[in-house]
Structure formats: C-alpha cells, structure tokens
N, C-alpha and C positions, 0 to 999 in steps of 0.2 A: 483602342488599337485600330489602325489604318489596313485595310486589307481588300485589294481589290478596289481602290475608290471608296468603297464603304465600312464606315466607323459600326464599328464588330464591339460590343459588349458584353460580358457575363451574363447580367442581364436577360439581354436580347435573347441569349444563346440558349439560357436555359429556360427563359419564354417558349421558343420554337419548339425543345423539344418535350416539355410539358405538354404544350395546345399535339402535336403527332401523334404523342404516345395516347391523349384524350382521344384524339379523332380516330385512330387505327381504333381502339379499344370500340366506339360507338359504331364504325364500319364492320367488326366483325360479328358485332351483336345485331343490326342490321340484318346481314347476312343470315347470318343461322335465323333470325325471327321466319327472313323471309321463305328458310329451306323448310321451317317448322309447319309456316303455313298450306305452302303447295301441297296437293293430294297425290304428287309422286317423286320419287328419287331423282334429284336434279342431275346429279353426275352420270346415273343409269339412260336418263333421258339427253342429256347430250352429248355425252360419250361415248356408250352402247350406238345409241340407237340416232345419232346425225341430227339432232333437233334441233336446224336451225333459228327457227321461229324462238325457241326455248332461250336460245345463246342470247337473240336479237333481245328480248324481254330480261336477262338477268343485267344483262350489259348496260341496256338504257336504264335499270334499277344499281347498280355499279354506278353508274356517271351520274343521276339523278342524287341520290345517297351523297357522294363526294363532293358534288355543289353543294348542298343544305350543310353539307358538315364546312367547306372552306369559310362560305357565309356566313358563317356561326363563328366562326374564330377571329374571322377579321372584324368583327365586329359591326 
C-alpha cells in the first residue's frame, strides 16, 4: 500500500507498534526505578515546592532514557 510516498506494510505497521508499546513499557519502568531511587517525592519537590534544578535533572533523565531506548530499537 502506497501512502504518502511511502510503501505502508502490515508488517511494518505492526513492527512499529510492537517496538512503542516495548519502549513506553521500559520508559515507564525507567521512571518509577528512578522515583524509587531518590530520597524524596518527585511531584512534592516540583510541584509543591518550584524545584527547578529537580525538573532540569528528571527531564535530562526523560531525554537521556528516550535516546538509549530509540537506539535500541533502531537497531
């Protein structure tokens, strides 16, 4: 199937959302490891109480996390 310029397979399609549902699945266990490990309430700390510094560090662990996982998929 022609769509877009680009030939769309079965396949392909249920490739893609195989590797997602994998990658969400290892991004959210990720996450909670990381909330497991901190010695205080991530949401309390920058929610409550404006912790920038806190947001900057989950964020760059957010984007860091989501490279190692894109990497991983594309082979």
């Amino acid at each position: 199937m022609l769509l877009l310029g680009v030939v769309v397979t079965l396949q392909g399609v249920l490739a893609s959302v195989i590797y997602s549902l994998i990658g969400l699945v290892v991004f959210v266990a990720g996450f909670y490891v990381i909330r497991l490990i901190l010695p205080f309430d991530v949401h309390k700390e920058i929610e409550v109480d404006q912790n920038t510094a806190l947001g900057i560090v989950i964020g760059s662990f957010i984007l860091g996390l989501a490279i190692i996982i894109a990497a991983a998929i594309s082979g």
